[in-house]
VEXFI-371665 format. One record per residue (C-alpha): residue number from 1; residue in three letters; x, y, z. Coordinates in nm, 3 decimals, decimal comma. Each point is the difference from the previous one (the first is absolute). Example, Ala and Ser with C-alpha at 12.3 -4.5 7.8 and 13.67 -1.06 7.14 Angstrom:
residues 2
+-----+-----+---------+---------+---------+
|   k |   r |      xx |      yy |      zz |
+-----+-----+---------+---------+---------+
|   1 | ala |   1,230 |  -0,450 |   0,780 |
|   2 | ser |   0,137 |   0,344 |  -0,066 |
+-----+-----+---------+---------+---------+
This chain:
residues 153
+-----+-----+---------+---------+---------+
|   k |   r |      xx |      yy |      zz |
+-----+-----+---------+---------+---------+
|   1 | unk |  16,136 |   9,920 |   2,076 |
|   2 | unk |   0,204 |  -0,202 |  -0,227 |
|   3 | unk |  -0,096 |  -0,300 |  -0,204 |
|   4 | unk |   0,245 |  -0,193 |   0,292 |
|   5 | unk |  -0,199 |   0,065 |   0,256 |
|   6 | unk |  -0,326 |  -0,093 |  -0,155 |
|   7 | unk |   0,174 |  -0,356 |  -0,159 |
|   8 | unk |   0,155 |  -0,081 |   0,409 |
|   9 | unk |  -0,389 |   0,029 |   0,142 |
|  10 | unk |  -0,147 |  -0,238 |  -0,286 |
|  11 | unk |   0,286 |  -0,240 |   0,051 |
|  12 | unk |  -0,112 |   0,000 |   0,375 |
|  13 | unk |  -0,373 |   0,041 |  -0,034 |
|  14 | unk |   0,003 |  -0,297 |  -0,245 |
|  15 | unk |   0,285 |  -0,242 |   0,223 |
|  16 | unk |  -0,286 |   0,090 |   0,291 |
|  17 | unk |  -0,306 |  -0,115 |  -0,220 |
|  18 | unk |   0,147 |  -0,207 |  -0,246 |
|  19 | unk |   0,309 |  -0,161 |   0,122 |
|  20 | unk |   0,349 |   0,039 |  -0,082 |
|  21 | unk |   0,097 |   0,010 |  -0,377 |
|  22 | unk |   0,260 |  -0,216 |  -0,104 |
|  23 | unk |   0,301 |   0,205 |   0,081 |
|  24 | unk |  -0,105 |  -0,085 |   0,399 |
|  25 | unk |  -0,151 |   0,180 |   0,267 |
|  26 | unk |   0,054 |   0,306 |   0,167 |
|  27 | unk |  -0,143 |  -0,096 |   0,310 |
|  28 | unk |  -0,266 |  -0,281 |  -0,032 |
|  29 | unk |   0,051 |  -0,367 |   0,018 |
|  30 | unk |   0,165 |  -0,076 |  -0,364 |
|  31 | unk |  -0,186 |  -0,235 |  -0,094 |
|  32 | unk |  -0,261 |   0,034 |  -0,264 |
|  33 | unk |  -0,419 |   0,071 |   0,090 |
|  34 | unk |   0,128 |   0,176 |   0,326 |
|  35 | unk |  -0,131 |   0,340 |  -0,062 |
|  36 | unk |  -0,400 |   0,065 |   0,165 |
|  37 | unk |  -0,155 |  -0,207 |  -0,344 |
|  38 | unk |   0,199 |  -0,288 |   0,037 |
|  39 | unk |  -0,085 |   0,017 |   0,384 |
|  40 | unk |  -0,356 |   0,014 |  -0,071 |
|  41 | unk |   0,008 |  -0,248 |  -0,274 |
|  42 | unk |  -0,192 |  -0,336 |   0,032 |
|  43 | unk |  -0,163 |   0,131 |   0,351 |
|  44 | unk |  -0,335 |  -0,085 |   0,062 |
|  45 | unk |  -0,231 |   0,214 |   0,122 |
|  46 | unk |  -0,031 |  -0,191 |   0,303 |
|  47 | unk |   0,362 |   0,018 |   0,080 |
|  48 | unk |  -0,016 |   0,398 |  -0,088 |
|  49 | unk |  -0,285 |  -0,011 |   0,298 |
|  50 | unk |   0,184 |  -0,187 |   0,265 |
|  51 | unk |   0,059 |   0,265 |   0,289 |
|  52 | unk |   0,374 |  -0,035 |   0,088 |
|  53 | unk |   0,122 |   0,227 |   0,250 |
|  54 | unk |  -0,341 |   0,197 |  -0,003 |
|  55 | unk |   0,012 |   0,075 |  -0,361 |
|  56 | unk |  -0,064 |  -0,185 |  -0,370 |
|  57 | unk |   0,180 |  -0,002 |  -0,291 |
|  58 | unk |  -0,278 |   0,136 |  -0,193 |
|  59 | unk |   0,005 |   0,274 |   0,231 |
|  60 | unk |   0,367 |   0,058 |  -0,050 |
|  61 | unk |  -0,030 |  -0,020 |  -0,343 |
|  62 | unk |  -0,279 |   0,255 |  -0,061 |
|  63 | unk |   0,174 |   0,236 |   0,260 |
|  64 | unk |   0,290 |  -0,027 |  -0,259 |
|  65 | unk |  -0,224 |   0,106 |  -0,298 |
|  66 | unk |  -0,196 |   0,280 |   0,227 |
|  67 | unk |   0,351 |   0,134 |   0,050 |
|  68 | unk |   0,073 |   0,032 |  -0,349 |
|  69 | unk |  -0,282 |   0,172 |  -0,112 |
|  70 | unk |   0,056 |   0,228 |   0,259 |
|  71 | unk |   0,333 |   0,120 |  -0,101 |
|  72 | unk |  -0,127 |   0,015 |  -0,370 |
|  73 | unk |  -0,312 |   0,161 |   0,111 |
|  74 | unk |   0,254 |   0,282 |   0,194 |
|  75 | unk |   0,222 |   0,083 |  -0,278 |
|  76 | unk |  -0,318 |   0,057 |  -0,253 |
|  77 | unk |  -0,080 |   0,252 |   0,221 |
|  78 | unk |  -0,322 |  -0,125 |   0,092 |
|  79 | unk |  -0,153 |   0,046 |   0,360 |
|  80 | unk |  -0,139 |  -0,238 |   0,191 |
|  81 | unk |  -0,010 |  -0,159 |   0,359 |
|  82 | unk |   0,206 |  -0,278 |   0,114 |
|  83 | unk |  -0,197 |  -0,281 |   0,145 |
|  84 | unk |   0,312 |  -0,257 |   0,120 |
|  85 | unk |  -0,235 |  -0,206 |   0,201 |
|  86 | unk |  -0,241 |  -0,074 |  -0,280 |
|  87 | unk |   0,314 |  -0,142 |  -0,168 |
|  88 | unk |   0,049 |  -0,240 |   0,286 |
|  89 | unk |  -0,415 |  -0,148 |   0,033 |
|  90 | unk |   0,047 |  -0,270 |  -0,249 |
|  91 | unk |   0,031 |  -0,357 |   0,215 |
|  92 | unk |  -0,218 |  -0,224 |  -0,192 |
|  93 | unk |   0,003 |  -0,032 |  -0,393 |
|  94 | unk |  -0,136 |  -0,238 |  -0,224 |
|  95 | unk |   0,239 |  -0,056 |  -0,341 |
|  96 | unk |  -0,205 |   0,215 |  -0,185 |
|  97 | unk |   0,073 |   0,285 |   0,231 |
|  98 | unk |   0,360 |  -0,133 |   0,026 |
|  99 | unk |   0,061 |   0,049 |  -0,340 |
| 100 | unk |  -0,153 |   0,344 |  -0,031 |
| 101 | unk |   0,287 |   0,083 |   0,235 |
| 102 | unk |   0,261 |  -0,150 |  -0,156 |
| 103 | unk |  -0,115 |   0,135 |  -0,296 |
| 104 | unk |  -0,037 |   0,352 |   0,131 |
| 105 | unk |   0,336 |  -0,009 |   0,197 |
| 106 | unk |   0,164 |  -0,087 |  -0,331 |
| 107 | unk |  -0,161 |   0,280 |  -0,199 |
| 108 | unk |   0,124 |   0,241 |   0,277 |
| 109 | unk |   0,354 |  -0,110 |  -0,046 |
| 110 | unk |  -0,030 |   0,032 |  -0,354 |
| 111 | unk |  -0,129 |   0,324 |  -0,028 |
| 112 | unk |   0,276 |   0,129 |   0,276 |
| 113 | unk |   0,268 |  -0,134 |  -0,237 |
| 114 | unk |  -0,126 |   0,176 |  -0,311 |
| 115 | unk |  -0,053 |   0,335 |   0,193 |
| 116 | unk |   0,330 |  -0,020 |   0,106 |
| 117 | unk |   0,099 |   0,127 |  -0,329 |
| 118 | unk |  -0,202 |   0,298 |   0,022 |
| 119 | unk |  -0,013 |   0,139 |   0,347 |
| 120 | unk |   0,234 |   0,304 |   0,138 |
| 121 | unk |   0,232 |  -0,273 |   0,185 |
| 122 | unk |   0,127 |   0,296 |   0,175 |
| 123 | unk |  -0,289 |   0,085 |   0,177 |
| 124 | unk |  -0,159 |  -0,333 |   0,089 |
| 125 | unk |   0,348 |  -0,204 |   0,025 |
| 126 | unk |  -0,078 |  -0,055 |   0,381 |
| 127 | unk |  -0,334 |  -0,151 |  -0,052 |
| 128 | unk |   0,110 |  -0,229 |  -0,288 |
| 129 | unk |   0,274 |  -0,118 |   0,197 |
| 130 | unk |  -0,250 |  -0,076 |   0,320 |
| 131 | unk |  -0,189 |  -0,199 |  -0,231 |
| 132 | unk |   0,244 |  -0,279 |  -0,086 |
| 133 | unk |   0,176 |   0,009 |   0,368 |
| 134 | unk |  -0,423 |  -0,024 |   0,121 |
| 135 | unk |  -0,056 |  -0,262 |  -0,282 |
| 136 | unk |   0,337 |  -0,181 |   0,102 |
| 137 | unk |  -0,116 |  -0,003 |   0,338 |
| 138 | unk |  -0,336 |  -0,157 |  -0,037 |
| 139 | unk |   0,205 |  -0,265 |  -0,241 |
| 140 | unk |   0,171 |  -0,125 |   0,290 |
| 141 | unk |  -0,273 |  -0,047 |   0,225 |
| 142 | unk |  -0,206 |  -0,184 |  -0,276 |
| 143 | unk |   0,248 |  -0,186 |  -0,046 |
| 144 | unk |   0,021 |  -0,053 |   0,371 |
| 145 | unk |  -0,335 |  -0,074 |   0,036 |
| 146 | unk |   0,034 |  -0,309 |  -0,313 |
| 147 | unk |   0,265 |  -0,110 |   0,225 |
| 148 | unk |  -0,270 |  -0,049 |   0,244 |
| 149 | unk |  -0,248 |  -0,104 |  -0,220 |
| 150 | unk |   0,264 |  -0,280 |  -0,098 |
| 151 | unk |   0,047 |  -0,124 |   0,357 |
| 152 | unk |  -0,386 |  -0,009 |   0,070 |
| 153 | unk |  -0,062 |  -0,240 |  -0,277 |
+-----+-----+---------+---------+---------+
């Protein structure tokens, strides 16, 4: 798979995490601290608690980072079962735990985005392309749920 390919996901994996660069966005808000960190940045862990719509953002959050080690756990090759409901139990965190996820979700992304350099694109181009349209997704509904957050305060 060319070099192309490989630079077009990292653009999008890092507009999803880490906002848009300066030459704008491809398809998030264009302004800057947009992307999942700036979401998350200066939450509390009370506000990642809140239940809105029968969910937190912690919850969200750590689903995000389950999902990534996922795919990167797939294309090593290692086997393993999928437990997607575990990755939806957390509703209560303290900021301790709250920044173990942050922390964790962030070291996820990173590692992605380096092994996109040295992964067969060709055979895993599918599920590296799920992960940013399934990281964009939850994006928008934390950001949905701030919006709520915002109105409640």
């Amino acid at each position: 798979m060319s070099e192309t390919w490989a630079s077009s996901i990292k653009t999008l994996l890092k507009e999803t995490f880490e906002g848009p660069g300066n030459g704008g966005s491809y398809y998030t808000d264009s302004r800057s601290n947009t992307g999942i960190f700036g979401t998350l940045e200066g939450l509390t862990a009370e506000d990642a608690s809140l239940s809105i719509n029968g969910s937190t953002i912690a919850a969200h959050s750590d689903h995000t980072r389950y999902y990534l080690w996922v795919i990167r756990t797939m294309i090593r090759g290692v086997d393993f079962e999928k437990d997607w409901d575990a990755s939806w139990t957390i509703t209560q965190v303290d900021e301790e735990k709250w920044s173990e996820i942050r922390k964790g979700l962030h070291r996820e992304y990173v590692t992605l985005l380096t092994e996109i350099d040295t992964i067969d694109l060709e055979n895993w181009l599918t599920n590296v392309n799920a992960t940013i349209a399934h990281s964009a997704y939850h994006l928008g509904a934390l950001r949905q749920m701030i919006k709520t957050l915002e109105i409640e305060k």
